[in-house]
N, C-alpha and C positions, 0 to 999 in steps of 0.2 A: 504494500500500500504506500503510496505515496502522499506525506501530511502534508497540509497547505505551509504548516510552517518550514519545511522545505524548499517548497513554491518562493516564500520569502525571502528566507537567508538567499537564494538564489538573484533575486531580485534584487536584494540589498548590496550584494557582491556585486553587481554589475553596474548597478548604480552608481558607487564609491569609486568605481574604475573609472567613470565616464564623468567624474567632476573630479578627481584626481588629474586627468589629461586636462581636465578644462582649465583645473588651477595649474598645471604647467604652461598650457597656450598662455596664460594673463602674467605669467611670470615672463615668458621667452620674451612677449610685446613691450612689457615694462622695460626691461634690458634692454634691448633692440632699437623699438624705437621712440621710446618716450623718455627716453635718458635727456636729451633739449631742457625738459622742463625746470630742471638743475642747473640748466649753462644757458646764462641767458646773454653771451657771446655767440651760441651756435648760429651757424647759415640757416638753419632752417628757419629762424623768428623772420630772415625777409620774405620768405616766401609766405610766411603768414600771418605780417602785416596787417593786410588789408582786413581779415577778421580776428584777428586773434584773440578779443573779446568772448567772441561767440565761442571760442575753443573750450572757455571755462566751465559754461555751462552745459555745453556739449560732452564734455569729459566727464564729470561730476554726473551729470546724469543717466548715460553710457554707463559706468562705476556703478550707478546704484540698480540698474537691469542686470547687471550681470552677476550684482551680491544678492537681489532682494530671491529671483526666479531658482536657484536651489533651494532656500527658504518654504516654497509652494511645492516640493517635491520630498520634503521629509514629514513622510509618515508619522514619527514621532511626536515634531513640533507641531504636525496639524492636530493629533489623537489627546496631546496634550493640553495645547497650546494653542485654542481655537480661536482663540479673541486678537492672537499675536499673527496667526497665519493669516487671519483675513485682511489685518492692518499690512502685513506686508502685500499679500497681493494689492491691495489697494496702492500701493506706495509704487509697486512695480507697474501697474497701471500707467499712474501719475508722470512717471519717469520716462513711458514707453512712446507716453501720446508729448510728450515735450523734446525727447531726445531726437525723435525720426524727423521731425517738422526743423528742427535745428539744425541737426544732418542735413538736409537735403538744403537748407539756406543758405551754408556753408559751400554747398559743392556749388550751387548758384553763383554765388562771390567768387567761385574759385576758376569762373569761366575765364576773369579777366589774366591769369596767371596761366593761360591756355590750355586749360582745358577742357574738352568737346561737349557739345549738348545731349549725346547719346550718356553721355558718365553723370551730365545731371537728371537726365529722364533714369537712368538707373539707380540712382540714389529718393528718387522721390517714388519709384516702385517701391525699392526696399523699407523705405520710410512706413508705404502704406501698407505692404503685408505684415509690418512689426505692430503696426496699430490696428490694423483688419483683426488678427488672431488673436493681442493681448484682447481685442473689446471682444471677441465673441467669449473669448474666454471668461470673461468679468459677466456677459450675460446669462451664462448655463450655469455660471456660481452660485449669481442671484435668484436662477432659479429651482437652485438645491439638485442639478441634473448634476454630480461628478465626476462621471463617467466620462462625459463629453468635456467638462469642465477641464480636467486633465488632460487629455486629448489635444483640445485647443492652445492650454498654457507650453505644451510638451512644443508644438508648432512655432507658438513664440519663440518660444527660447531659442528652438534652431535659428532661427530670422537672426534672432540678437548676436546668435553666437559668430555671422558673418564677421563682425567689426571682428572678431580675434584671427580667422581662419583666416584673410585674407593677408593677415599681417604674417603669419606664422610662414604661409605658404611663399610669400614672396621674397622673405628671410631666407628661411631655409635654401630656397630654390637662387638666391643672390640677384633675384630679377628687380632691386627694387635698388641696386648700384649699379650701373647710373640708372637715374631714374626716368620711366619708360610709362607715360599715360597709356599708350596703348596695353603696355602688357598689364597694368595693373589694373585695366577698363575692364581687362577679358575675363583677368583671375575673379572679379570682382561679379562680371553677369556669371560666369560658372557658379561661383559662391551661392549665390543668390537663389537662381535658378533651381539649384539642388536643395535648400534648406528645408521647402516643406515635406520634400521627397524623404529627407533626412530624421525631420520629425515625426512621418508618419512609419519611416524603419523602427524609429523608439519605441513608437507607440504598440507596435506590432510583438517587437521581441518582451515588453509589457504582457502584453496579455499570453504570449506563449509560454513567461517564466511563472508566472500568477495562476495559469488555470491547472488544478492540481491533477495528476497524470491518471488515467483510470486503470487498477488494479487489473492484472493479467493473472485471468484465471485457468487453472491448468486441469484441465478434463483427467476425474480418478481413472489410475491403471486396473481395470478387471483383474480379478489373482482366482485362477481357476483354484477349485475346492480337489484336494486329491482324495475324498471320499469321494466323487461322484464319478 
């Protein structure tokens, strides 16, 4: 027999793995490339000049999506902690419909420093699938549907978790010295494009580790009688 709390621990494990890598992606991006915020000599502050105001809030809020939405995924703090889980989702909300609209004003501004219209029409897609999924998400909460409720936040988060991925990938891959709008356009619609794909994989390997296995029953061996 297979006991659900099996099902769990199994879930739990994969879980722990999948914001383990996550908190290395937000480590490698801190290192890599947001070490500037330190050196306020770096080349980079002319390039972004022209908003660099915007950056703050941008950042800061970006920062609070991507601490608040592991938060809405521990079992614990929700089983526990229901008053606390909902003020965070609330807050990741908040974060999610302010961060994407900033994003995308940024890359707006950022036309003048030559960059193309198709990277700002992709930045204001990804703006709106982060706020599409957080709201549908905040609506199946409010109306006590969880199932879906999770489903939806799982969606967000992939969305959110672009901002890391595309930094990690273009690192890694050194495509990002010298620096190359095109390649960073592409890595950036690939990102994108894949994320709900991404969260609906979650959501999938979710209900495959959760649904508890059904018991393999083994048909009795006949034992001929040697009286007969």
């Amino acid at each position: 027999m297979y006991a659900p709390e099996q099902a769990q621990a199994r879930w739990f494990q994969t879980k722990t793995l999948v914001f383990a890598v996550v908190a290395l992606m937000a480590a490698y991006v801190l290192y890599h490339n947001e070490r500037f915020l330190l050196d306020a000599g770096h080349p980079i502050w002319q390039h972004y000049e022209p908003f660099k105001w915007w950056l703050l809030p941008h950042g800061v809020l970006g920062a609070c999506v991507l601490i608040l939405a592991p938060m809405q995924f521990s079992d614990g703090l929700r089983a526990r902690f229901a008053r606390l889980h909902r003020i965070a989702g609330r807050g990741y909300l908040v974060c999610a419909f302010s961060f994407a609209p900033v994003g995308a004003y940024i890359q707006y501004l950022d036309l003048a420093q030559g960059a193309s219209w198709t990277f700002a029409v992709e930045t204001v897609l990804q703006a709106a699938l982060l706020m599409t999924t957080a709201g549908i998400g905040f609506v199946f909460a409010w109306k006590r549907m969880i199932t879906q409720h999770r489903q939806w936040m799982t969606r967000s988060y992939a969305v959110a978790l672009t901002f890391l991925e595309v930094r990690v990938i273009l690192g890694l891959t050194g495509w990002d010295h010298p620096f190359d709008w095109q390649i960073t356009e592409t890595v950036v619609w690939v990102c994108t494009a894949l994320s709900i794909f991404i969260g609906d994989v979650a959501n999938q390997v979710y209900e495959l580790q959760s649904a508890p296995r059904r018991a393999v029953r083994v048909a009795p061996v006949a034992v001929a009688n040697p009286g007969e």
